[in-house]
N, C-alpha and C positions, 0 to 999 in steps of 0.2 A: 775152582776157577770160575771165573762170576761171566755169563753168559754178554758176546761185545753186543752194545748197543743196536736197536735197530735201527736202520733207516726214517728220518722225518717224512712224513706224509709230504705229496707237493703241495706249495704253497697254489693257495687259489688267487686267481690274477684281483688285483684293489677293484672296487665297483665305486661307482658314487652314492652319497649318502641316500635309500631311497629306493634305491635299484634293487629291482628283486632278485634271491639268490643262486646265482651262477656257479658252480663248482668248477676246478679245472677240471675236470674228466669229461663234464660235459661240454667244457670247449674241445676238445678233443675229439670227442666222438663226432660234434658237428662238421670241424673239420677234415677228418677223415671223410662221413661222408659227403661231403660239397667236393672233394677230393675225386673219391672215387666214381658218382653218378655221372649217369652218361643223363640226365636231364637235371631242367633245375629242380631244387630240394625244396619243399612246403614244409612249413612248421609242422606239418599234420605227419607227413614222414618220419620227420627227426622224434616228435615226442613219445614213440613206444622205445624210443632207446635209452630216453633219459631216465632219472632217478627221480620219483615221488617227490613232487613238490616242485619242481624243476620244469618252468615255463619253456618249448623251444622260443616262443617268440623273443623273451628273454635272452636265452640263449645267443640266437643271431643277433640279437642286436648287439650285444655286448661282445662277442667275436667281429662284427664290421667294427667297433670300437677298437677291436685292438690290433685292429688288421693297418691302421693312420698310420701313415707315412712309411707303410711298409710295398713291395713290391707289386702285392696285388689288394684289389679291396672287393670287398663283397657289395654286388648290386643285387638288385630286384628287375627279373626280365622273366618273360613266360608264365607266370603264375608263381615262380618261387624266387628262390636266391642259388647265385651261380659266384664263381670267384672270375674275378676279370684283371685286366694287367690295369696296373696305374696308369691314368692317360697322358700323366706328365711321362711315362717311359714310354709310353706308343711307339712314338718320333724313333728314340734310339734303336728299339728293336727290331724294327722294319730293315735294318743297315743287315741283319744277320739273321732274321725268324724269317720265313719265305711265306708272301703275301699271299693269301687263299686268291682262287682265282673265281672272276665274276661270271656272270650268269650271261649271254649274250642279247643282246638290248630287246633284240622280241619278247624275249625271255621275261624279259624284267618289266616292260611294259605290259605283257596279260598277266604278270605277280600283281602289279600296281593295278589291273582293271579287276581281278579278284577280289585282291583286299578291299578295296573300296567298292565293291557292290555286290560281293558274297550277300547269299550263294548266289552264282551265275551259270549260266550255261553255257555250252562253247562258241554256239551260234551268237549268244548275246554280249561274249568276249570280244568275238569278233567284227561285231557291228558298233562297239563302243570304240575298242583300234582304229576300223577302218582297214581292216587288212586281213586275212584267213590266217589261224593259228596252226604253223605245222604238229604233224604227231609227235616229231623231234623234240619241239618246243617246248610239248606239255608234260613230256615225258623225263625231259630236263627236271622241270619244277616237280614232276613227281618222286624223282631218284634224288633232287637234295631235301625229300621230306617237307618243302612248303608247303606244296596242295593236296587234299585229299579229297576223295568223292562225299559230296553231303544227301547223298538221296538222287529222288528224280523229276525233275517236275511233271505236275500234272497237266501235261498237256499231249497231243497225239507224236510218239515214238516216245514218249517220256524219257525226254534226255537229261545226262546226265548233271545233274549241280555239283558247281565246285568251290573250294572255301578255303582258307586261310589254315595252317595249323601249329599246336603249340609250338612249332619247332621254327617256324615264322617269325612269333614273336622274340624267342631266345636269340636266332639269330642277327637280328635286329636291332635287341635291346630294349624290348616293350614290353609293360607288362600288360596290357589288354590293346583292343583295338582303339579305344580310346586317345591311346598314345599317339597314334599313328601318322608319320610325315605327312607332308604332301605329297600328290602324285609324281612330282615333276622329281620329288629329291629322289623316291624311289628310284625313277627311270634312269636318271642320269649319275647316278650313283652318290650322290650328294649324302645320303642314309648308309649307316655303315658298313663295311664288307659283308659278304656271306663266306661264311666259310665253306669245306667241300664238304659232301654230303657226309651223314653222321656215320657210315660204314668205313668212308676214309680215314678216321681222327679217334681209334679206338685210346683210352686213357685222356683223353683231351677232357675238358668240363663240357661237361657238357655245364573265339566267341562270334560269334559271328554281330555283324549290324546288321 
């Protein structure tokens, strides 16, 4: 009796002429992990997973390739790549995905005096306001992971410096400070949601000037 046939290897997805070589397994594994990380993914991550010879950068691009006209697509925010909802479904899903909730406007106004003049100090936060930063306030911005302490300056009580973090840019949608709104869109929310802090949203996708 003659042994049944194996199974055909999976087909690897078409590339364009030119395009360096992509396997399906190694879309897979990307997507898996883009999937699973709770930050965004670097090429530098993904490449000990792949196969010899086998570019991550390649890789993602050619997975955002084939991600077009699908539900969600791959950007570049934070220093890597994350998977995001298509913006033309935004709109719809709002009707039924429940809106992450915002940061309260002191909140987001010493966010906006950080970003933009990291690193800072609290006193020099609050002289750029015009109003005293509660402990509340800062400790908001510290529990959703935007600010973290950058040192101290050299000055008498060497107080603390404060600065912007990758988890800033992800939630944002930037991938350096370069990107970066204006103050005003920050404050008034014009720049897009924050989601809740990263301990709320386990499985979710997850420089100073």
């Amino acid at each position: 009796m003659s042994a049944p046939p194996e199974d055909p290897p999976p087909e690897e997805p078409p590339r364009e002429a030119g395009a360096e070589p992509v396997s399906a397994g190694s879309i897979r594994l990307a997507e898996a992990l883009l999937f699973a990380s709770d930050r965004p993914v670097t090429p530098a991550r993904l490449q000990p997973l792949l196969p010899e010879g086998e570019a991550a950068e390649a890789v993602l691009r050619e997975y955002g390739r084939l991600l077009e006209g699908r539900g969600v697509v791959l950007v570049e925010a934070g220093g890597g790549f994350v998977l995001r909802t298509a913006p033309d479904l935004a709109g719809l899903l709002t009707r039924v995905v429940e809106v992450p909730r915002r940061l309260p406007r002191a909140a987001m106004e010493a966010l906006a005096v950080i970003a933009w003049h990291q690193p800072c100090t609290r006193a020099e936060i609050e002289e750029i306001r015009g109003a005293s930063l509660a402990q509340t306030t800062l400790e908001a911005l510290l529990d959703h992971g935007l600010v973290a302490p950058r040192g101290h300056k050299e000055v008498p009580g060497r107080p603390t410096l404060w600065g912007t973090t990758p988890r800033f840019l992800e939630q944002f949608g930037l991938n350096s400070l370069r990107d970066l709104p204006r103050r005003e869109e920050l404050i008034t929310g014009e720049a897009p949601l924050l989601a809740p802090p990263p301990a709320a949203e386990p499985g979710a996708e997850h420089p100073g000037r």
